[in-house]
N, C-alpha and C positions, 0 to 999 in steps of 0.2 A: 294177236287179238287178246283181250283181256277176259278170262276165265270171270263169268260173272255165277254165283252160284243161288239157287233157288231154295226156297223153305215155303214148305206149307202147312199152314198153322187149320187142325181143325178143332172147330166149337160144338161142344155139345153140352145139351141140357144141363140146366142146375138146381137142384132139387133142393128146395127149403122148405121149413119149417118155422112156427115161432117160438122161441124161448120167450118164459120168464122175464118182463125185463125188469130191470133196476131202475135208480133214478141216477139215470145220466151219464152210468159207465160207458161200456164199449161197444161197439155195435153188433158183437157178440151175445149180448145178454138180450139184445133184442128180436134177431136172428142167426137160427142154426141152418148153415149150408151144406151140402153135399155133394159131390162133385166130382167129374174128371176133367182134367187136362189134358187131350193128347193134342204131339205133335210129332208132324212130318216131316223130315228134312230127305230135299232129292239129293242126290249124292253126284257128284262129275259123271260116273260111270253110267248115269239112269236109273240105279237102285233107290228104293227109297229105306229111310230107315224108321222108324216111326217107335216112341216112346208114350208110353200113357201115368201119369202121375191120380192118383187117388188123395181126394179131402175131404173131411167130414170135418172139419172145425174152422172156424173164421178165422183166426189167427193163422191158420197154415195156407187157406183159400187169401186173405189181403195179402200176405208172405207172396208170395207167386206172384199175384198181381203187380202190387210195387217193385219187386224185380222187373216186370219187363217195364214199367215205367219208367223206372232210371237206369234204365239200359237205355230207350229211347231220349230221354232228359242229355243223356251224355252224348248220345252221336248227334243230336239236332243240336248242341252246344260246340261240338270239334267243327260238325258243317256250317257253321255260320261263323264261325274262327278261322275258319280254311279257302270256302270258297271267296275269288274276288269277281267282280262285272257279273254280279247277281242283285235283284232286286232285296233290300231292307228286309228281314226278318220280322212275320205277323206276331201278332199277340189277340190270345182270343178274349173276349170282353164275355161278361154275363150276358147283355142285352145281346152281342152276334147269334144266339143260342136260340132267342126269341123275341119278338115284341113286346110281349109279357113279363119280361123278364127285368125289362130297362129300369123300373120302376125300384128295384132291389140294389140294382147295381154299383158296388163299393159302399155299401151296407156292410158292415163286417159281421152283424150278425144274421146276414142271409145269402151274403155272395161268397159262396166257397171255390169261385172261378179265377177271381180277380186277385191280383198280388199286394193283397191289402197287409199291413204291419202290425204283428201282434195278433193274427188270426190263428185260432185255437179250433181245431177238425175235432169230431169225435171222437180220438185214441189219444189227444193232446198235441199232436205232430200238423204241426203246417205236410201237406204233400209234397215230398221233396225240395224245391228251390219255394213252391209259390207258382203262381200265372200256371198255363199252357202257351207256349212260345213253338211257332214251328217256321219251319227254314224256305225257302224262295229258289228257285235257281234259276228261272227264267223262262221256263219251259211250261207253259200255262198248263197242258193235264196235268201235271207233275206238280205244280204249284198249288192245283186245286185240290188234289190227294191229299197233299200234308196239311191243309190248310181243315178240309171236312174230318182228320184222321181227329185231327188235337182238337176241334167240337166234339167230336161224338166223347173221344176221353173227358172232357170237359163237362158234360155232361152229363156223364155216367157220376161223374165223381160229383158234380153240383147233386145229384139227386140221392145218391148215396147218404149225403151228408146231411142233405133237408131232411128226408126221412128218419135218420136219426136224432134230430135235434127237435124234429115235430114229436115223436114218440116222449123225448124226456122231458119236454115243456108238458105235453097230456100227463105224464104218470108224476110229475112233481105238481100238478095241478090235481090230481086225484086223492096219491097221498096227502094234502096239504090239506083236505076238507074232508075224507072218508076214512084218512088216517089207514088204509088197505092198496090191495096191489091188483094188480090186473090179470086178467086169467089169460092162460099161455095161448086160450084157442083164439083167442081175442083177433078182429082183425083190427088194422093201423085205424080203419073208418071207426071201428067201434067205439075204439080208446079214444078217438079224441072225441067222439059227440058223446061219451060219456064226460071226461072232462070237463067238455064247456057247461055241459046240464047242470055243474055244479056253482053257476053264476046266476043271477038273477039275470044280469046284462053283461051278454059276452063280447060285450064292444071295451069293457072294462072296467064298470061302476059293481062295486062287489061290497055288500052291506052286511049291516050284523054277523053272524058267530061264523061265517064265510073271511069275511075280512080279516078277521082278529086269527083264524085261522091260517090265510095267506100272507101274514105281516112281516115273516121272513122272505117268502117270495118276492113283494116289493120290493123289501130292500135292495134285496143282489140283483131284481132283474130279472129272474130267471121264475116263469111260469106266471108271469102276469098277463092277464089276460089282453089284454093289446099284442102282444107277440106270441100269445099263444093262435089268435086267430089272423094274424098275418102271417106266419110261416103256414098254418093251413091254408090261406090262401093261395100262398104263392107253392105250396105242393101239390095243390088241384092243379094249375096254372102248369106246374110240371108235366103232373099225370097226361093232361092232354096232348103234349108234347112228343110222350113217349113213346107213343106207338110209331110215329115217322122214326123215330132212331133205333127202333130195333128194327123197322125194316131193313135200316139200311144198314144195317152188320153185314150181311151176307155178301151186300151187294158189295161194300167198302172193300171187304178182301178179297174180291176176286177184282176188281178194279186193280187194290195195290198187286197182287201176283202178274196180272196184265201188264204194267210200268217195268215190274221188274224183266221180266222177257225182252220189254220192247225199249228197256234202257238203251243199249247200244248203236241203237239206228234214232232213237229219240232227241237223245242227247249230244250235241254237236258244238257244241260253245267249245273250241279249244282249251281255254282256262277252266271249265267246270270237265270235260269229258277226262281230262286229267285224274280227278276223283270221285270218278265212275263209280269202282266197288265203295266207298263209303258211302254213296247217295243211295247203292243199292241197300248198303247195311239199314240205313234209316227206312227206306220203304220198307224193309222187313219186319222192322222193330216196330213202323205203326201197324205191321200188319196182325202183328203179337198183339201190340195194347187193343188193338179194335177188337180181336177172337177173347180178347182176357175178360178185358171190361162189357162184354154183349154181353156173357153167361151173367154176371151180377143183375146187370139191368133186366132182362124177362121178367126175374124174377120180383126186382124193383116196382117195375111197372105194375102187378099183380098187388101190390100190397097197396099204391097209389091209385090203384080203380075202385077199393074202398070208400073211400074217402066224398063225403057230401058236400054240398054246400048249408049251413044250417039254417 
């Protein structure tokens, strides 16, 4: 019988703050996080061993993150190379995420989901390859796991991204008319209705010593007011979203820990039970991105309940 091995990934709190931000670095400048990572790994013998990693800086807390992402990236790329008499490999869409969402979709400056060319994320790195791709094998709970594992990642990382890209359209639209910065205790709601108050009309008709002020902004694009209040749009649009997906953190990984147990009586397809342990490896690895990426999002969520309509 084939030794299938177990890992349990737990999540706990993440505790932020807001820095300083800048106009349009890294999402470091616009929050500071703090954090632990532990995890559990059962052992053959029934021990378990358990590691707890400590962050207090963004760069060290995304590091982790992206690690388990292309860890996952790569076994959902070998299993869909490996497995054969399996259903086509999903692709998750911005619109699968939400109804609301459709409306954005392959927008390169609002769909940070879709495998769009030439898209530029927050730190300047496309995420790994691009898209969320997840793998099929036949076995409908099994298909639905990986299928809800790479929304919820898709997700976290769409909101991630909105949030950053709404704060540096707000403080490039601040700077740009106040010629000042924003204060650290600021919430995301504040900055941007401070922002738009710097327009007569924040649909985009922007007059006298305003205009002549924003005359660079036009040009590049960046902090015009048409996309200043469409990315707040569709970050409200977010926010309302989010509370469903952090419920379902918890629920996600104890779902995937459940598949993994119940792999070897689940899984029966002669050609797939072949490669058992790598189907288990990939349940694992969503099970990492889902505990990785929930800790960002809470705190996500918190800075997008801010947020008005004006």
């Amino acid at each position: 019988m084939t030794r299938i091995s177990s890992r349990r990934w737990l999540s706990l709190p993440l505790l932020a703050a807001l820095a300083l931000p800048g106009c349009g670095g890294k999402l470091k400048q616009f929050v500071h996080f703090e954090g632990q990572i532990t995890k559990s790994k059962m052992n053959a013998d029934g021990s378990v061993t358990t590691t707890t990693e400590t962050y207090d800086d963004w760069d060290e807390m995304k590091e982790a993150l992206a690690a388990s992402a292309k860890e996952l990236r790569a076994t959902t790329k070998e299993l869909i190379s490996t497995l054969v008499d399996v259903p086509p490999p999903g692709e998750v869409k911005l619109g699968d995420l939400s109804p609301e969402f459709s409306a954005y979709e392959g927008k390169a400056a609002f769909d940070f989901v879709g495998k769009l060319v030439g898209r530029v994320e927050g730190d300047g790195t496309v995420e790994g390859e691009g898209g969320f791709t997840y793998v099929q094998i036949g076995v409908p709970t099994y298909d639905e796991f990986f299928k809800a594992s790479a929304e919820f990642h898709a997700f976290v990382v769409q909101t991630r991204e909105s949030v950053l890209k709404l704060r540096a359209l707000a403080q490039a639209r601040i700077q740009a008319t106040m010629n000042g910065r924003v204060d650290a205790k600021m919430s995301l709601g504040d900055v941007v209705a401070l922002a738009l108050k710097q327009a007569p009309d924040a649909g985009g008709s922007v007059g006298g010593k305003a205009k002549g002020a924003l005359g660079g902004a036009f040009e590049s694009g960046e902090g015009v007011p048409d996309d200043l209040v469409e990315m707040r749009d569709l970050a409200l649009s977010i926010g309302r979203s989010a509370p469903q997906f952090v419920e379902k953190t918890q629920r996600l990984i104890q779902t995937g820990r459940q598949l993994v147990t119940g792999a070897p009586s689940s899984i029966t397809n002669p050609k797939t039970v072949l490669h058992i342990d790598l189907i288990v490896k990939g349940l694992e690895d969503s099970v990492r991105v889902i505990g990785d990426s929930g800790k960002m999002l809470g705190d996500l969520a918190k800075q997008l309940a801010t947020l008005k309509k004006q």
